[in-house]
mmCIF file of the N, C-alpha and C atoms, coordinates in Angstrom:
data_MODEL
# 
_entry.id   MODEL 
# 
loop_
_atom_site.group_PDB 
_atom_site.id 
_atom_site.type_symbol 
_atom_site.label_atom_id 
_atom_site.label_alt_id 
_atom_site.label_comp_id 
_atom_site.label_asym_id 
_atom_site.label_entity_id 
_atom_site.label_seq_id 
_atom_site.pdbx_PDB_ins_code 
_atom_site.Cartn_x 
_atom_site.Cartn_y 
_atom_site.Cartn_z 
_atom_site.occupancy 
_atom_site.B_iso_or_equiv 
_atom_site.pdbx_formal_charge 
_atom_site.auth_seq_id 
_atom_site.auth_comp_id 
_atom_site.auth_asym_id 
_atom_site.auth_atom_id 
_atom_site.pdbx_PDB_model_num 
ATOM 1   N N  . UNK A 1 1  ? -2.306  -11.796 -28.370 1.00 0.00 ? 1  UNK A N  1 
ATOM 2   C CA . UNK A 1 1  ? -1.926  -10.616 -27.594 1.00 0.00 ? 1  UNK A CA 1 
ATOM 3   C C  . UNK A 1 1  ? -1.543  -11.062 -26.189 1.00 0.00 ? 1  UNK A C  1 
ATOM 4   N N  . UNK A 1 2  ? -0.270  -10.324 -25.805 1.00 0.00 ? 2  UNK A N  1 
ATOM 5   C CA . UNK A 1 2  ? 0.281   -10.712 -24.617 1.00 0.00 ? 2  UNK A CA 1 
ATOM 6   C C  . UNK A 1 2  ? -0.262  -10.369 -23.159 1.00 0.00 ? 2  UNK A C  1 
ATOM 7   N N  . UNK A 1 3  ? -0.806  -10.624 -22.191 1.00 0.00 ? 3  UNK A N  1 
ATOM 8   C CA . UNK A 1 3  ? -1.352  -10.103 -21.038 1.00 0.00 ? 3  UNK A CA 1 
ATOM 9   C C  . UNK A 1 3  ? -0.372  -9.111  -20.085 1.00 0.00 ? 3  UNK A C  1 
ATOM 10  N N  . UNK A 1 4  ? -0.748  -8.059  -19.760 1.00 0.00 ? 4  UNK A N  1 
ATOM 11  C CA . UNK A 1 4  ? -0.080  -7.056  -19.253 1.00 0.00 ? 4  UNK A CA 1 
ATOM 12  C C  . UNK A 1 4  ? -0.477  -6.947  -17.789 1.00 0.00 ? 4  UNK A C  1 
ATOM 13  N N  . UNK A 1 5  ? 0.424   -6.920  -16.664 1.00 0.00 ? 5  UNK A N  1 
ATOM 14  C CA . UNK A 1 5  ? 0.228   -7.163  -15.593 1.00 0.00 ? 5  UNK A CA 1 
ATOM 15  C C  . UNK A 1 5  ? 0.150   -5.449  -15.200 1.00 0.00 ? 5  UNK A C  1 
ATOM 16  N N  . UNK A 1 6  ? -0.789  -5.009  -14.798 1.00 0.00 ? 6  UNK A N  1 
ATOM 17  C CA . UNK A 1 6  ? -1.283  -3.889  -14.288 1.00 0.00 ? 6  UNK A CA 1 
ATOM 18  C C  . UNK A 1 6  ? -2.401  -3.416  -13.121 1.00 0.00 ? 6  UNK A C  1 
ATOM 19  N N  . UNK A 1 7  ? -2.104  -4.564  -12.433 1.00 0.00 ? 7  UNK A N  1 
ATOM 20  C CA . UNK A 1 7  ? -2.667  -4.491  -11.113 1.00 0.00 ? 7  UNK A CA 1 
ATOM 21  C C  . UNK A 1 7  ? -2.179  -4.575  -10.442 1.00 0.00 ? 7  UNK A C  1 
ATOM 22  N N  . UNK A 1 8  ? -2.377  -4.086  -8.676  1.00 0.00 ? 8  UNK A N  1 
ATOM 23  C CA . UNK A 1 8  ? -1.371  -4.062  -7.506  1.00 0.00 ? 8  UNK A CA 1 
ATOM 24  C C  . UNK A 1 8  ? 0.411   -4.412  -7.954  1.00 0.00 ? 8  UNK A C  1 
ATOM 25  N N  . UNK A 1 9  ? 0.290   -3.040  -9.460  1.00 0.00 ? 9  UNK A N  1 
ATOM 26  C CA . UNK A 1 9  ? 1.606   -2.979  -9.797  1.00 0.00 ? 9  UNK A CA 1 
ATOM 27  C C  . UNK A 1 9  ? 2.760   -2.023  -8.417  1.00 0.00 ? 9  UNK A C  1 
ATOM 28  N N  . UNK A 1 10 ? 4.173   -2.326  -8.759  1.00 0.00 ? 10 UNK A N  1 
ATOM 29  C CA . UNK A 1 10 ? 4.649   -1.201  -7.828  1.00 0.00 ? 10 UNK A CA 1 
ATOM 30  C C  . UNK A 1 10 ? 5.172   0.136   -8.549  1.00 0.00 ? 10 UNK A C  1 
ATOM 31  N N  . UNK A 1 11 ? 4.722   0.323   -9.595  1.00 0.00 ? 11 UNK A N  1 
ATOM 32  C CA . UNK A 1 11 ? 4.773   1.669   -10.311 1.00 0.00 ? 11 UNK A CA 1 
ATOM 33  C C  . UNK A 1 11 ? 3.443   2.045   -11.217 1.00 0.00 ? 11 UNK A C  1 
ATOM 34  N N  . UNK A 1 12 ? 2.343   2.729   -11.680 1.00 0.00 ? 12 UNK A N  1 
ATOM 35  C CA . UNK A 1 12 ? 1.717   2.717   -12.836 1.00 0.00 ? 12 UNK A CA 1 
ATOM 36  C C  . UNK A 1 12 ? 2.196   2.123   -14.115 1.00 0.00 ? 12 UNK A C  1 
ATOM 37  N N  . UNK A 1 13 ? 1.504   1.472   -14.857 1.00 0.00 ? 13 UNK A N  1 
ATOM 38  C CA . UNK A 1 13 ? 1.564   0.532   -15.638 1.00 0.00 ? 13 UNK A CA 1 
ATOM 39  C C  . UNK A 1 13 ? 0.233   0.375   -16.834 1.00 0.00 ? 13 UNK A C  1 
ATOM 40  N N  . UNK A 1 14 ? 1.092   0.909   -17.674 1.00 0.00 ? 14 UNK A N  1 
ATOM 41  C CA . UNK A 1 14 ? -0.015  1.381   -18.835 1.00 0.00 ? 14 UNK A CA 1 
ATOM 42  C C  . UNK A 1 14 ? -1.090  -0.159  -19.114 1.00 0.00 ? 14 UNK A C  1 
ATOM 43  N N  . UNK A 1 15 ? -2.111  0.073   -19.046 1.00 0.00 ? 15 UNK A N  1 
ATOM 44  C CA . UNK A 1 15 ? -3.268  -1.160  -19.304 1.00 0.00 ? 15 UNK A CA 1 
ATOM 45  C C  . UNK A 1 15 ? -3.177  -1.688  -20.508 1.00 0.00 ? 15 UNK A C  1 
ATOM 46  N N  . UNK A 1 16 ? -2.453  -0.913  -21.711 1.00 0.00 ? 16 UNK A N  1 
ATOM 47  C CA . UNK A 1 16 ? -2.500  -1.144  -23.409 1.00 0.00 ? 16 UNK A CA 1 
ATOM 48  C C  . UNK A 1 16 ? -1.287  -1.780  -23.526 1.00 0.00 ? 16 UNK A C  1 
ATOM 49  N N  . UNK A 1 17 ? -0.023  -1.013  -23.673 1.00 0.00 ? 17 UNK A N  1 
ATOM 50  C CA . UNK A 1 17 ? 0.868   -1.213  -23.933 1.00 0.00 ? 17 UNK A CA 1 
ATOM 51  C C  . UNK A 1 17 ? 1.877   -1.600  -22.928 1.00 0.00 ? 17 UNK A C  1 
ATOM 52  N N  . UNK A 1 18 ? 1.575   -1.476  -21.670 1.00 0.00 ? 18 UNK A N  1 
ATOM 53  C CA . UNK A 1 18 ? 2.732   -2.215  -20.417 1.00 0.00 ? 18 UNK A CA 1 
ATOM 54  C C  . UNK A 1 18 ? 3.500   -1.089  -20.031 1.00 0.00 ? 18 UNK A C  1 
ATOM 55  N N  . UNK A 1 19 ? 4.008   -0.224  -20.701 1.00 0.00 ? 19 UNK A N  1 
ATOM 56  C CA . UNK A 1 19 ? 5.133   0.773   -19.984 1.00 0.00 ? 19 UNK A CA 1 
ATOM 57  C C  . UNK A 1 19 ? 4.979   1.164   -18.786 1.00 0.00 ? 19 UNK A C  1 
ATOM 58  N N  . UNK A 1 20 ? 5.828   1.642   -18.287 1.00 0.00 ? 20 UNK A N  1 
ATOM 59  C CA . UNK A 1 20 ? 5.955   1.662   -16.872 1.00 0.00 ? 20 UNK A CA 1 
ATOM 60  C C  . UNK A 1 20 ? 6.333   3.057   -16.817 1.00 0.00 ? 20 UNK A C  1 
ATOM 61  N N  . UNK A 1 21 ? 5.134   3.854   -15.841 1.00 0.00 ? 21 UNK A N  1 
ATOM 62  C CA . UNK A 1 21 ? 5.142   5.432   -15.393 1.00 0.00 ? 21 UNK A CA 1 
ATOM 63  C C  . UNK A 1 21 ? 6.544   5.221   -14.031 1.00 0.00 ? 21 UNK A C  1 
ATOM 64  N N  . UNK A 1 22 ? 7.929   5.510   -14.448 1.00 0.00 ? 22 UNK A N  1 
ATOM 65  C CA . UNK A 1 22 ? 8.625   5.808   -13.481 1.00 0.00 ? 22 UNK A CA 1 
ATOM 66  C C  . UNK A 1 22 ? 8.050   6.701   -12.180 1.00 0.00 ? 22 UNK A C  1 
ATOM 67  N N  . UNK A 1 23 ? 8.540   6.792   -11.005 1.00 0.00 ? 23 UNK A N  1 
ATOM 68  C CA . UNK A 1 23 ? 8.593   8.035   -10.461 1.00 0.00 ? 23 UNK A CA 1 
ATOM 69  C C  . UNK A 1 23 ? 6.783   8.156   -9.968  1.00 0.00 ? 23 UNK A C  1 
ATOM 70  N N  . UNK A 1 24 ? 6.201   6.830   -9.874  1.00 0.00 ? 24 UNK A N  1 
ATOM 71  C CA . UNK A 1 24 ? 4.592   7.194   -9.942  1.00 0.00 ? 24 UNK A CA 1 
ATOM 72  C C  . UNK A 1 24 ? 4.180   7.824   -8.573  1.00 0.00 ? 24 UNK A C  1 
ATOM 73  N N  . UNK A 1 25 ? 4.788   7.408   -7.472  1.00 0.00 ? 25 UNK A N  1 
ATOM 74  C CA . UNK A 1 25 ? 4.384   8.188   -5.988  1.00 0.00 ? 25 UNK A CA 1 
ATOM 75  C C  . UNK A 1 25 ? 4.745   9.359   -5.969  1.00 0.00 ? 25 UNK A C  1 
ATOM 76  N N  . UNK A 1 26 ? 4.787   10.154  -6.804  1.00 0.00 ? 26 UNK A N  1 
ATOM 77  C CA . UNK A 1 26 ? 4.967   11.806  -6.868  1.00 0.00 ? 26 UNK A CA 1 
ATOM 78  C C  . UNK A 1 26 ? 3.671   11.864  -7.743  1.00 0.00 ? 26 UNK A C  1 
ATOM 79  N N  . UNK A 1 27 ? 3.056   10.997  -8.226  1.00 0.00 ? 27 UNK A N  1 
ATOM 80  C CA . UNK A 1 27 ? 1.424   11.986  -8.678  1.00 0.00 ? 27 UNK A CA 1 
ATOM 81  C C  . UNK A 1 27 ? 0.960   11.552  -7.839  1.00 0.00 ? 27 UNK A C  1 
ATOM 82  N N  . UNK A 1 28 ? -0.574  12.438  -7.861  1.00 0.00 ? 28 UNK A N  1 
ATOM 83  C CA . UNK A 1 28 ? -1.938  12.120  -7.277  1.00 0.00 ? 28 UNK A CA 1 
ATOM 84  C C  . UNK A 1 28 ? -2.241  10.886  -6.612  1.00 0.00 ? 28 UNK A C  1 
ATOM 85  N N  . UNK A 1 29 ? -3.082  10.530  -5.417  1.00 0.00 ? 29 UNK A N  1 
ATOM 86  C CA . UNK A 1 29 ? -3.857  9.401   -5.593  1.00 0.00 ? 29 UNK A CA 1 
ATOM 87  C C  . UNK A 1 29 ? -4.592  8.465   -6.773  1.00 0.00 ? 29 UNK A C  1 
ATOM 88  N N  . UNK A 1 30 ? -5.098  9.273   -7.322  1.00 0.00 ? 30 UNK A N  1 
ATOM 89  C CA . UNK A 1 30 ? -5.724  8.899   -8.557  1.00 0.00 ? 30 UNK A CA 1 
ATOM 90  C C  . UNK A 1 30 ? -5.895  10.122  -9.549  1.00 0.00 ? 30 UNK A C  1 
ATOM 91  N N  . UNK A 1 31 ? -6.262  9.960   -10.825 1.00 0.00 ? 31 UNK A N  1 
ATOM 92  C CA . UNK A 1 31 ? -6.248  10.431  -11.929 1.00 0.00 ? 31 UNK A CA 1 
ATOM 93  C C  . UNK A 1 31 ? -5.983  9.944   -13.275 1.00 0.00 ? 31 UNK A C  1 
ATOM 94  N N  . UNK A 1 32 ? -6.020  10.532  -14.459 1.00 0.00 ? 32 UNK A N  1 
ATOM 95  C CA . UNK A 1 32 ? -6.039  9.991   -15.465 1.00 0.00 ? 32 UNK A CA 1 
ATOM 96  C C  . UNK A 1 32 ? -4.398  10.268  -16.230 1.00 0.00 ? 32 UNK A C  1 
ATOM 97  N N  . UNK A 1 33 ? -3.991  9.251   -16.678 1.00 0.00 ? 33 UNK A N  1 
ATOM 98  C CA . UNK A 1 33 ? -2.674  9.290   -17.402 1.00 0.00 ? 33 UNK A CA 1 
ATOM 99  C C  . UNK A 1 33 ? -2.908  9.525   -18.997 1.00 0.00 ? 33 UNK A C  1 
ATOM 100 N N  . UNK A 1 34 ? -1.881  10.285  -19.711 1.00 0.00 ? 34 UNK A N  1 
ATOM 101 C CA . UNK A 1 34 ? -2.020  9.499   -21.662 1.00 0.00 ? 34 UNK A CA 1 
ATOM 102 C C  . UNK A 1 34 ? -0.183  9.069   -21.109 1.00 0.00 ? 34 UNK A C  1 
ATOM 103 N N  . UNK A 1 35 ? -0.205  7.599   -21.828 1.00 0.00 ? 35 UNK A N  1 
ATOM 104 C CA . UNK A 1 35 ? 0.554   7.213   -21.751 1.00 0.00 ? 35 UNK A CA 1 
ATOM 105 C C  . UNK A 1 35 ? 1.866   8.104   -23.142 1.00 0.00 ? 35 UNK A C  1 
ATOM 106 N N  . UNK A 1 36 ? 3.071   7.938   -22.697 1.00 0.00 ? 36 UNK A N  1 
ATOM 107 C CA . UNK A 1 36 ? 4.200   8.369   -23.581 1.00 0.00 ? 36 UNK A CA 1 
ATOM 108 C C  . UNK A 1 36 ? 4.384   7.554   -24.180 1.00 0.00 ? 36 UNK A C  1 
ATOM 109 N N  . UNK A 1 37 ? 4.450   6.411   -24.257 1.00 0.00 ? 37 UNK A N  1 
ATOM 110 C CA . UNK A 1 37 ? 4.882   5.269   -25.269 1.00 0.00 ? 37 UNK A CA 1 
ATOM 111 C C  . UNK A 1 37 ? 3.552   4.886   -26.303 1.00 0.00 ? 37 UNK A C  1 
ATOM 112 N N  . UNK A 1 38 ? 2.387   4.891   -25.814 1.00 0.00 ? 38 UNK A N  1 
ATOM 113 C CA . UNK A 1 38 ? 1.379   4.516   -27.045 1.00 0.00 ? 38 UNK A CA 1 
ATOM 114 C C  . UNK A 1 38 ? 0.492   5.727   -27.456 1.00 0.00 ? 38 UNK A C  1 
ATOM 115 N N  . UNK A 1 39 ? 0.120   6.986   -26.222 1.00 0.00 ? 39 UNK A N  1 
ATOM 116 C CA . UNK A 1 39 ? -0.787  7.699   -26.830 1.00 0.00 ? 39 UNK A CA 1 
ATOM 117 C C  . UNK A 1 39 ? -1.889  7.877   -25.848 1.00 0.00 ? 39 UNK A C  1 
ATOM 118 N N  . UNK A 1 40 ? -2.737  5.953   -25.606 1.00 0.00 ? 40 UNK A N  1 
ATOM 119 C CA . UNK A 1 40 ? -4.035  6.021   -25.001 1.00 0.00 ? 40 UNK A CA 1 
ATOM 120 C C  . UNK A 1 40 ? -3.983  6.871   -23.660 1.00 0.00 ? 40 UNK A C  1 
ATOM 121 N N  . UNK A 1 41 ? -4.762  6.952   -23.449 1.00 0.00 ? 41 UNK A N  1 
ATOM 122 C CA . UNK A 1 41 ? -5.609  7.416   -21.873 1.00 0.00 ? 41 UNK A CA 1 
ATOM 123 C C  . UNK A 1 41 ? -6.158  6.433   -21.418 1.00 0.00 ? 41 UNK A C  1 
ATOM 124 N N  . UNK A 1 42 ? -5.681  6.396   -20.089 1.00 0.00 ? 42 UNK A N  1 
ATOM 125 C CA . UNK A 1 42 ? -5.979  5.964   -19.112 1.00 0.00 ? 42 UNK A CA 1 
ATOM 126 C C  . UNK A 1 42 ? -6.440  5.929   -17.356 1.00 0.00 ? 42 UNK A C  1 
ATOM 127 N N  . UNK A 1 43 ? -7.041  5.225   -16.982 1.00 0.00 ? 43 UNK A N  1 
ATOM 128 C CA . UNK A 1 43 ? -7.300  5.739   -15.496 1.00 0.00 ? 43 UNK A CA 1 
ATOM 129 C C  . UNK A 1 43 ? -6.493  4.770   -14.243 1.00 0.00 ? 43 UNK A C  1 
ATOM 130 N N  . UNK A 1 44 ? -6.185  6.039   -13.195 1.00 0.00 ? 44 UNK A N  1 
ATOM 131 C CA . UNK A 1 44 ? -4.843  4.730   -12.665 1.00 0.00 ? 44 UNK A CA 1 
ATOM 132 C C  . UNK A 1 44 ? -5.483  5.673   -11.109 1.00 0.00 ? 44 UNK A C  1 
ATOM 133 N N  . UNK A 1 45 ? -5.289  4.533   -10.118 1.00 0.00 ? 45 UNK A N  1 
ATOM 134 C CA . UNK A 1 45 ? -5.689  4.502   -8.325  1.00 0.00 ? 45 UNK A CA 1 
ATOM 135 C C  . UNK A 1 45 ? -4.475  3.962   -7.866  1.00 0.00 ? 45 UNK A C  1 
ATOM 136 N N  . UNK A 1 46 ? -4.222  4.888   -6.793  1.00 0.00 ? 46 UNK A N  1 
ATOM 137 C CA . UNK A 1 46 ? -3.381  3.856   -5.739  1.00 0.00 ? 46 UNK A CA 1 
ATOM 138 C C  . UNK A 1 46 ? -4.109  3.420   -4.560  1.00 0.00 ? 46 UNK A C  1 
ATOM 139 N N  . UNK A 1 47 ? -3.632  2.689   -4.248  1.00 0.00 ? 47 UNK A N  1 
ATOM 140 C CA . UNK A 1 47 ? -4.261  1.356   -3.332  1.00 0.00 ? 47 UNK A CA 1 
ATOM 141 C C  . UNK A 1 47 ? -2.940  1.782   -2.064  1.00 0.00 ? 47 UNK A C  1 
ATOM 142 N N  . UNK A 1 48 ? -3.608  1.677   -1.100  1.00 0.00 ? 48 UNK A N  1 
ATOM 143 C CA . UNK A 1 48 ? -2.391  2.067   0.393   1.00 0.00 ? 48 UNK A CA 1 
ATOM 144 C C  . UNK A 1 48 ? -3.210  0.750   1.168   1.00 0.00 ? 48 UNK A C  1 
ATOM 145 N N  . UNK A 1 49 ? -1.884  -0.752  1.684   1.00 0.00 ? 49 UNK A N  1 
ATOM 146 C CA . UNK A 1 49 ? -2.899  -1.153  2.685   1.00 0.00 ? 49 UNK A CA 1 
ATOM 147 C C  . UNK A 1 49 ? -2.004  -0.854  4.197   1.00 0.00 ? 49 UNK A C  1 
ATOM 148 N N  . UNK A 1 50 ? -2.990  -0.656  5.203   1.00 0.00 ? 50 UNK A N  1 
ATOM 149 C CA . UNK A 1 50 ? -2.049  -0.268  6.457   1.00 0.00 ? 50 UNK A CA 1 
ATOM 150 C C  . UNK A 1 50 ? -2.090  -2.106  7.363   1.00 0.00 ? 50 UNK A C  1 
ATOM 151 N N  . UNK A 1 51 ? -1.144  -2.483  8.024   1.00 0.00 ? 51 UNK A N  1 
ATOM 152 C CA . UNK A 1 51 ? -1.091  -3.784  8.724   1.00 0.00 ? 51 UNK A CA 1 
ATOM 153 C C  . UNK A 1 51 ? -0.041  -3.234  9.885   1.00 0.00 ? 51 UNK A C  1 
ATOM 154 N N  . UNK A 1 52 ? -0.181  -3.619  10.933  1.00 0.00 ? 52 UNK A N  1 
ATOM 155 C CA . UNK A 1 52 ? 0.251   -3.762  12.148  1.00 0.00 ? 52 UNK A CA 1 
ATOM 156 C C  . UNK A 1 52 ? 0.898   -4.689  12.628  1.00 0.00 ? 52 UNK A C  1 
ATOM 157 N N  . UNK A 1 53 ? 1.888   -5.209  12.961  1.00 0.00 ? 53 UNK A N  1 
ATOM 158 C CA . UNK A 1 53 ? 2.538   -5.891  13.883  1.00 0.00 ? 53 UNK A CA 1 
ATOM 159 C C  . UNK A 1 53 ? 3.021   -6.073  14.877  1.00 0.00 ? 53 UNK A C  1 
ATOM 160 N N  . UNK A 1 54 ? 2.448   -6.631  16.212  1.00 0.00 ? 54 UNK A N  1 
ATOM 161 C CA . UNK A 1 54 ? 3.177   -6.395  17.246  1.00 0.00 ? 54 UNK A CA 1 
ATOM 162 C C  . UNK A 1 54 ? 4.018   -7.666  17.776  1.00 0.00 ? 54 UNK A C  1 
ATOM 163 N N  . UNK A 1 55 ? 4.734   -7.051  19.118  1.00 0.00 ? 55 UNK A N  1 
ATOM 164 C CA . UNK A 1 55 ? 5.751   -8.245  19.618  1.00 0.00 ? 55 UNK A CA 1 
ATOM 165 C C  . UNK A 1 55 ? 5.307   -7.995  21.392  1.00 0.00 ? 55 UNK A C  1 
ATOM 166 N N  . UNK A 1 56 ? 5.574   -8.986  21.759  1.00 0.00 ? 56 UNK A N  1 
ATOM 167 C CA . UNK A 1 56 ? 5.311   -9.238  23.377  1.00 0.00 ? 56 UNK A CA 1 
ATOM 168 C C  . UNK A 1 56 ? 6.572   -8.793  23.665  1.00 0.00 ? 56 UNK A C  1 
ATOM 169 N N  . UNK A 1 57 ? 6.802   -7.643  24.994  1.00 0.00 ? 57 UNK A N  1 
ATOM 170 C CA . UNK A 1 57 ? 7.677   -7.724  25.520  1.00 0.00 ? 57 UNK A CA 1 
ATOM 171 C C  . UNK A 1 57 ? 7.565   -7.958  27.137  1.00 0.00 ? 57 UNK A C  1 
ATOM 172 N N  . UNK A 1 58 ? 9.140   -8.294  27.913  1.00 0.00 ? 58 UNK A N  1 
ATOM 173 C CA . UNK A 1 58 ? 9.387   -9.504  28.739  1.00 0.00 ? 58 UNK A CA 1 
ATOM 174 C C  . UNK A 1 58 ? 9.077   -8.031  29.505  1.00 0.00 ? 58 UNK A C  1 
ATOM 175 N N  . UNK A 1 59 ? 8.172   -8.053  30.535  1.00 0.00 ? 59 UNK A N  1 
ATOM 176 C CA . UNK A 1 59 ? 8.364   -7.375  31.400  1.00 0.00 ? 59 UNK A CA 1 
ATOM 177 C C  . UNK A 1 59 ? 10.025  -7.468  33.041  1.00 0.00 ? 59 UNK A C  1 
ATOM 178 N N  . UNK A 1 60 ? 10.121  -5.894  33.083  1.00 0.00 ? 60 UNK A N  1 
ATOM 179 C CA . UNK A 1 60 ? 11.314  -5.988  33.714  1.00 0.00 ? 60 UNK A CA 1 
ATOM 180 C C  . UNK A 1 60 ? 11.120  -5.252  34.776  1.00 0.00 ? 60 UNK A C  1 
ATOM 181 N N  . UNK A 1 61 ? 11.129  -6.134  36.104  1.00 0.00 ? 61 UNK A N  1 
ATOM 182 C CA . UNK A 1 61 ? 11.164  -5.592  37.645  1.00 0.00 ? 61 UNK A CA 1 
ATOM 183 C C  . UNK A 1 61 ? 9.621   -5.453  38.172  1.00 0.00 ? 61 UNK A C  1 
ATOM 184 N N  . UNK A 1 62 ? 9.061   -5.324  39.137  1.00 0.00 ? 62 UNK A N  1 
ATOM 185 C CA . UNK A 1 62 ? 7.865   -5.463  39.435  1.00 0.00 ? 62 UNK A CA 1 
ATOM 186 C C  . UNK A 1 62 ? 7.212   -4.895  38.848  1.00 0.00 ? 62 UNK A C  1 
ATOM 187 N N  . UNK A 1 63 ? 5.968   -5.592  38.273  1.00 0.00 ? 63 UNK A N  1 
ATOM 188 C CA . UNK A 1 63 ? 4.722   -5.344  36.904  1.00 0.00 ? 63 UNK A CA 1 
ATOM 189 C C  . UNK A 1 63 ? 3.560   -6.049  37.955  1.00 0.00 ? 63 UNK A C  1 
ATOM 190 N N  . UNK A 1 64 ? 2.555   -5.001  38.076  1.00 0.00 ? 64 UNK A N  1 
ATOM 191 C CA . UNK A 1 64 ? 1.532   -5.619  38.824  1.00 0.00 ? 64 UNK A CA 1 
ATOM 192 C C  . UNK A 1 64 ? 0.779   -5.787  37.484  1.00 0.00 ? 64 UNK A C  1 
ATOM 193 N N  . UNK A 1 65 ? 0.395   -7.369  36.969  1.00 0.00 ? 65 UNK A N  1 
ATOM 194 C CA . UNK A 1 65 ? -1.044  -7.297  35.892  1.00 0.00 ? 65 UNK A CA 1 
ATOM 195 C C  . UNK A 1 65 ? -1.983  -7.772  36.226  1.00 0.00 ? 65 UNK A C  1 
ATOM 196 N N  . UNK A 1 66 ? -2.064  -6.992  37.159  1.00 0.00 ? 66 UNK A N  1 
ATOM 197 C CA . UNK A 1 66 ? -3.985  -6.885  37.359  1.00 0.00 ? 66 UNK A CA 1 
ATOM 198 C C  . UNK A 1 66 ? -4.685  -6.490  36.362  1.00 0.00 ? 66 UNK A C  1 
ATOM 199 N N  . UNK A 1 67 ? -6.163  -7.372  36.387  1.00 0.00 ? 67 UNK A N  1 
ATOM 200 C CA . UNK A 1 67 ? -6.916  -7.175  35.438  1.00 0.00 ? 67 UNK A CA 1 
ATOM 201 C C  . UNK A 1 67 ? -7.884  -5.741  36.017  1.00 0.00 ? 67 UNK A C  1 
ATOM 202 N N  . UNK A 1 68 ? -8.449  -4.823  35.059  1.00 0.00 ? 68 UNK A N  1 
ATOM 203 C CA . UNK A 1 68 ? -9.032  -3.737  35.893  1.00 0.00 ? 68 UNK A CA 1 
ATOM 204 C C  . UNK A 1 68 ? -10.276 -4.227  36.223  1.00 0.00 ? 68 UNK A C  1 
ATOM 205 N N  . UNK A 1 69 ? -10.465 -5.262  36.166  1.00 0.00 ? 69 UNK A N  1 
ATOM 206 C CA . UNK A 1 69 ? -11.962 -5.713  37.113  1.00 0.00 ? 69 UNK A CA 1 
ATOM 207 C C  . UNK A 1 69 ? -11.371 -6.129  38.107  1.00 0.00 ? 69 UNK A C  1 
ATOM 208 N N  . UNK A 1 70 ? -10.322 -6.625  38.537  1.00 0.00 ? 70 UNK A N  1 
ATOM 209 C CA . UNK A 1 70 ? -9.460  -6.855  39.975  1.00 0.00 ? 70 UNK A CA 1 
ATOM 210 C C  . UNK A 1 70 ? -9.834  -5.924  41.007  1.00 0.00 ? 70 UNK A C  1 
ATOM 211 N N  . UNK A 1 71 ? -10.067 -6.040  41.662  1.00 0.00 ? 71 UNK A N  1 
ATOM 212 C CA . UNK A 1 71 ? -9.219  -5.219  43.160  1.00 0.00 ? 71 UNK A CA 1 
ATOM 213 C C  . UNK A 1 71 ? -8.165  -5.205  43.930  1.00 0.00 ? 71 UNK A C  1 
ATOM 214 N N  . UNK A 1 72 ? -7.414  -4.073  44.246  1.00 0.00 ? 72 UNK A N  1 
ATOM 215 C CA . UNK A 1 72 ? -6.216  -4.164  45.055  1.00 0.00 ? 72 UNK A CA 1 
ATOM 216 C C  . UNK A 1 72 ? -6.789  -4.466  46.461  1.00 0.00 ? 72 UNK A C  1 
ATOM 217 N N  . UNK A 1 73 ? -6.205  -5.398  47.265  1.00 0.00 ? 73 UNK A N  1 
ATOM 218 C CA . UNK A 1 73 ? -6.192  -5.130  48.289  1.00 0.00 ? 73 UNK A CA 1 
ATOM 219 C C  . UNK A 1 73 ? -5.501  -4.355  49.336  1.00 0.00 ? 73 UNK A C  1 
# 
């Protein structure tokens, strides 16, 4: 029996038979599927990860960076 890739898939992805739930970000977070191609039931989660990226930008024209434990004089 062939191994069916059904984890951190990018559509639902039947655990039995492999088919692929088109169109899956229009259901639920989670819930239970019966698949159209074999029948079984199944249970399917989406996973959301959030990541951030930032970029330095060049400051332009006088930028005082004082630290706020500084004092102005």
């Amino acid at each position: 029996m062939s191994r069916i890739d059904h984890h951190c898939t990018d559509e639902i992805t039947c655990p039995y038979c492999g088919e692929v739930v088109d169109d899956s970000w229009e259901l639920e977070d989670e819930g239970e599927w019966v698949c159209d191609e074999c029948g079984l039931r199944f249970y399917y989660t989406r996973l959301v990860e959030v990541t951030y990226t930032t970029h330095a930008v060049m400051p332009t024209g006088d930028v005082d960076w004082m630290d706020e434990n500084d004092e102005k004089e």
